[in-house]
C-alpha positions as CSV (number, residue, x, y, z in Angstrom):
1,X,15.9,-4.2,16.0
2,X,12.8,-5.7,14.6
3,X,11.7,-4.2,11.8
4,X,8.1,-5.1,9.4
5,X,7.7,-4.1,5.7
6,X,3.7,-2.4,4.7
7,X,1.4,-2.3,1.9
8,X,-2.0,-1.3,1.3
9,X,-4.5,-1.6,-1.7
10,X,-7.1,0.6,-2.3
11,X,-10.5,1.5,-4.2
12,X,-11.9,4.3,-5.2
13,X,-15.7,4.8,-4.3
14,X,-18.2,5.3,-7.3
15,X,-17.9,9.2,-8.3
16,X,-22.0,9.3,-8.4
17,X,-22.0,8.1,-4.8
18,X,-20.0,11.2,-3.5
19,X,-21.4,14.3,-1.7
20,X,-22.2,16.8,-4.5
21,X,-19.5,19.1,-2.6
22,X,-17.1,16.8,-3.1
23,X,-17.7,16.2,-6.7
24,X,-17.8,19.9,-7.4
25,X,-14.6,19.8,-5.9
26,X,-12.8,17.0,-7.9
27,X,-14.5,18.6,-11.3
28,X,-13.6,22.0,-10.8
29,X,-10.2,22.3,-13.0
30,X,-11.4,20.3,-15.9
31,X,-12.0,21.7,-19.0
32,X,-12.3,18.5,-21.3
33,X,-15.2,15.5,-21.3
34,X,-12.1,12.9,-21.3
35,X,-10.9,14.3,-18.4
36,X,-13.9,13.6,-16.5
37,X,-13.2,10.3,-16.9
38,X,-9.4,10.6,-15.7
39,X,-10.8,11.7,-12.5
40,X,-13.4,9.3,-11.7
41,X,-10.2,6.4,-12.8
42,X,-8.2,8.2,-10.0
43,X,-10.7,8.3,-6.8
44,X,-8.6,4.5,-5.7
45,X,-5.9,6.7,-4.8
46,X,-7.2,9.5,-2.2
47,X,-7.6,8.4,1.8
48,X,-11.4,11.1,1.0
49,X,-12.4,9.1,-1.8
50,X,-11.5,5.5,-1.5
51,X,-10.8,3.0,1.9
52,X,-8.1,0.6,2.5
53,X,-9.2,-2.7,1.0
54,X,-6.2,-4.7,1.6
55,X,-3.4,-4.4,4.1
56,X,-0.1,-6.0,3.8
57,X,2.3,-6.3,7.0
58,X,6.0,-8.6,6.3
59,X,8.6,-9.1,8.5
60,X,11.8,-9.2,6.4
61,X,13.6,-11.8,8.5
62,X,11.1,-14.2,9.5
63,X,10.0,-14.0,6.0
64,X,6.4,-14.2,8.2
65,X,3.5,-11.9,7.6
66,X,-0.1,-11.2,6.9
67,X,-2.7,-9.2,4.7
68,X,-5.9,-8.7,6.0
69,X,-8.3,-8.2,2.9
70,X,-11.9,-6.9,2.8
71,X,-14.8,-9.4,1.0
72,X,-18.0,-8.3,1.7
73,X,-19.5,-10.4,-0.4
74,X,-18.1,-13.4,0.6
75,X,-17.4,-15.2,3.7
76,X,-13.6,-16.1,3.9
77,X,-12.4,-17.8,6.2
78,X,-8.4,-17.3,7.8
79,X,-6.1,-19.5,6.6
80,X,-1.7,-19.4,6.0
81,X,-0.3,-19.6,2.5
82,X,3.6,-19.5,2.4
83,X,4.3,-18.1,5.1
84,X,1.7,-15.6,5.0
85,X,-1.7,-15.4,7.3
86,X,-5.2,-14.0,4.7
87,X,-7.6,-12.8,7.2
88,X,-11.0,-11.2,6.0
89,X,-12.3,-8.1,7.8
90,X,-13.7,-4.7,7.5
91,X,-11.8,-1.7,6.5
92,X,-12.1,-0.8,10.6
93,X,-11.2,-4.3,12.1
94,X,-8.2,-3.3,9.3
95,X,-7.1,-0.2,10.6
96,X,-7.4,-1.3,14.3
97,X,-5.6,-4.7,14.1
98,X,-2.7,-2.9,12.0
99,X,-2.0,-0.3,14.7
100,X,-2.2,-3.4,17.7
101,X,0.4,-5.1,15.4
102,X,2.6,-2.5,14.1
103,X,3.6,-0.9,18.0
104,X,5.7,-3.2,18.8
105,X,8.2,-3.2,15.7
106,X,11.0,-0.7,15.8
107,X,11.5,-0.2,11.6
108,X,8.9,0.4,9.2
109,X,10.1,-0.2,5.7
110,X,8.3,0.7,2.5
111,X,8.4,1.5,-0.9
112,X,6.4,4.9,-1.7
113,X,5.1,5.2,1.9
114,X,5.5,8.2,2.9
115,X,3.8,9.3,0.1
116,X,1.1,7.1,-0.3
117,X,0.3,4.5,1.8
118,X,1.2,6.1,5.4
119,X,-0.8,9.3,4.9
120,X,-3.3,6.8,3.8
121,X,-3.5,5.2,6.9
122,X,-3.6,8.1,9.0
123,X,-6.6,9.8,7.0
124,X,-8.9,6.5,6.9
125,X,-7.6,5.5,11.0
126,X,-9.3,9.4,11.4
127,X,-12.6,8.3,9.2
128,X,-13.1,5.4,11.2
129,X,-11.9,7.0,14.5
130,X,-9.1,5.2,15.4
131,X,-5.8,6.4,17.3
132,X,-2.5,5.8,16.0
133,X,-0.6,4.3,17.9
134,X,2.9,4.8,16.2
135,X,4.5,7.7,13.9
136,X,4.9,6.2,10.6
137,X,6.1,9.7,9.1
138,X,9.4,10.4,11.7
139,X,12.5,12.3,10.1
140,X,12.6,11.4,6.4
141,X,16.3,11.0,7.2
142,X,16.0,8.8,9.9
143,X,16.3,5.3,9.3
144,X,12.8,4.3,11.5
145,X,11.0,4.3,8.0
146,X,13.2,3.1,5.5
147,X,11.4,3.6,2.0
148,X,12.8,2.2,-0.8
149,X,11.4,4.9,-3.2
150,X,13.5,7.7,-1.8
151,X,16.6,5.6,-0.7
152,X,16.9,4.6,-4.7
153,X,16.2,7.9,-5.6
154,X,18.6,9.0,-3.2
155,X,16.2,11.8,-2.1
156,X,15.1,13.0,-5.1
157,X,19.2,13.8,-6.5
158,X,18.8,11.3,-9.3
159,X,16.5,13.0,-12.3
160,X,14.0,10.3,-12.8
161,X,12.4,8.3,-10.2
162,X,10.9,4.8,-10.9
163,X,8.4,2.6,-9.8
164,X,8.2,-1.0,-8.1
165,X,8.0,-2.8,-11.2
166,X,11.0,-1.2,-12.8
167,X,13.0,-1.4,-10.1
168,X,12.7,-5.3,-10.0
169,X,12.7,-6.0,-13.3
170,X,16.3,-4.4,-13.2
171,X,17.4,-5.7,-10.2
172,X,16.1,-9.8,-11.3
173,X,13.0,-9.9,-9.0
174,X,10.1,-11.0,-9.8
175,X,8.0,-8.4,-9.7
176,X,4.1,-8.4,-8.6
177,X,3.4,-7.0,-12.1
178,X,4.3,-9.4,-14.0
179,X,1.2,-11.6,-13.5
180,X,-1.1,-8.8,-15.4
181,X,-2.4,-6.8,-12.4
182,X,-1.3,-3.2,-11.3
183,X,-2.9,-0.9,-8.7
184,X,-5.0,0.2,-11.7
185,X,-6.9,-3.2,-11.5
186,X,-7.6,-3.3,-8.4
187,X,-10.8,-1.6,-8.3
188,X,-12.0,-3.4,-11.0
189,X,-11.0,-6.9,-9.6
190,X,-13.1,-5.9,-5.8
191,X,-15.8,-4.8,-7.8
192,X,-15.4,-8.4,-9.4
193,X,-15.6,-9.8,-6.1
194,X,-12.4,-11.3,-6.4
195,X,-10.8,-10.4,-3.3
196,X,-8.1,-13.2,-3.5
197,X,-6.5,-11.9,-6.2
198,X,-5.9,-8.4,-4.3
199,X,-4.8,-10.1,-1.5
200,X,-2.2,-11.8,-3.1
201,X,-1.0,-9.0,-4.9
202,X,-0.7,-7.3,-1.7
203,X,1.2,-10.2,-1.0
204,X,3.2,-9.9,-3.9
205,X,4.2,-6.4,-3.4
206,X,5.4,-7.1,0.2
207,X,8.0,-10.0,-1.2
208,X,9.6,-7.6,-3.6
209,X,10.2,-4.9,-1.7
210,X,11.6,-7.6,0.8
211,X,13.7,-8.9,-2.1
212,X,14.6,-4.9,-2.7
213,X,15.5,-4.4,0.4
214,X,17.9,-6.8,0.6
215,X,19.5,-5.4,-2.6
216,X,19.7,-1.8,-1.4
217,X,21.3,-3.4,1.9
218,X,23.6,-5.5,0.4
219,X,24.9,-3.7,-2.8
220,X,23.9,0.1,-2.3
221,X,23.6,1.5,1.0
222,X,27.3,2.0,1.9
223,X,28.5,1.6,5.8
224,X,32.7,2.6,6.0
């Protein structure tokens, strides 16, 4: 069965910029100045604050893919880099291509998707109207979307859960981490207008949860 492995980056819009509703809303449990600040730092990860700047799509056995990326300041144009296909477009052209491309695979396979970037999609496909065309949030048991997070947490029985980084620097692969940028930076970087260097994080993060796959295939996952 064919199966593709997803990613998405995101950034947060400027707090000031947001609907006074909506900043009432976000400010309306914090007590402390510094905590102000903790919020604005944390509209990159909420589908009604932030849109879907780059978008990662790998299939695992072709070791093939593609991340489209937004630059809106910049004209890029569409070119392959090992293996992988960096095509510029809006956060719209985004959504819709995904949804084209991801009907016709049978597997999804991430790692923290169904908590982050699958509701994700679904919010900003509703923003910019779009209709899904495939359920990326079937039986958490099932094995249609296979996400590493809660297959090595085996559902939630072991007492700490870990992140991406951890997980391949245990497990010897290289992890998209270790070249200085996390999904902390990424705001800052589009900001920067350095779009390329989101993209190929994106990038990044699809190989190692490729390479994490394998090892949760091959070494964990048990079959009698």
């Amino acid at each position: 069965m064919s199966r593709i492995i997803l990613d998405i980056e995101t950034s947060g819009a400027d707090f000031d910029s947001l609907e006074p509703a909506i900043q009432s809303y976000l400010l309306r449990w914090v007590e402390a100045p510094e905590d102000v600040q903790k919020v604005k730092e944390s509209l990159s990860f909420y589908p009604v604050t932030a849109e879907i700047i780059a978008l990662g799509m790998l299939n695992p056995d072709s070791n093939k893919g593609r991340v489209y990326f937004q630059s809106p300041a910049q004209k890029i144009t569409s070119f392959e880099e090992d293996g992988i296909v960096y095509e510029s477009a809006s956060e719209n052209e985004i959504i819709a291509d995904f949804w084209n491309i991801i009907k016709s695979y049978d597997k999804i396979v991430t790692f923290n998707g169904r908590s982050f970037d699958c509701p994700f999609i679904m919010i900003r496909s509703a923003v910019n109207r779009i209709k899904p065309s495939k359920d990326l949030l079937p039986n958490r048991y099932s094995d249609i979307h296979i996400d590493l997070f809660d297959q090595l947490s085996f559902y939630g029985a072991s007492k700490r859960k870990f992140s991406l980084d951890i997980w391949c620097r245990t497990l010897g692969i290289k992890s998209p981490k270790s070249d200085g940028i996390t999904g902390y930076d990424v705001k800052g970087l589009f900001m920067s207008e350095k779009y390329m260097d989101i993209a190929r994080y994106c990038a990044g993060d699809l190989r190692a949860t490729r390479e994490l796959l394998f090892v949760w295939e091959n070494f964990i996952r048990f079959y009698p």
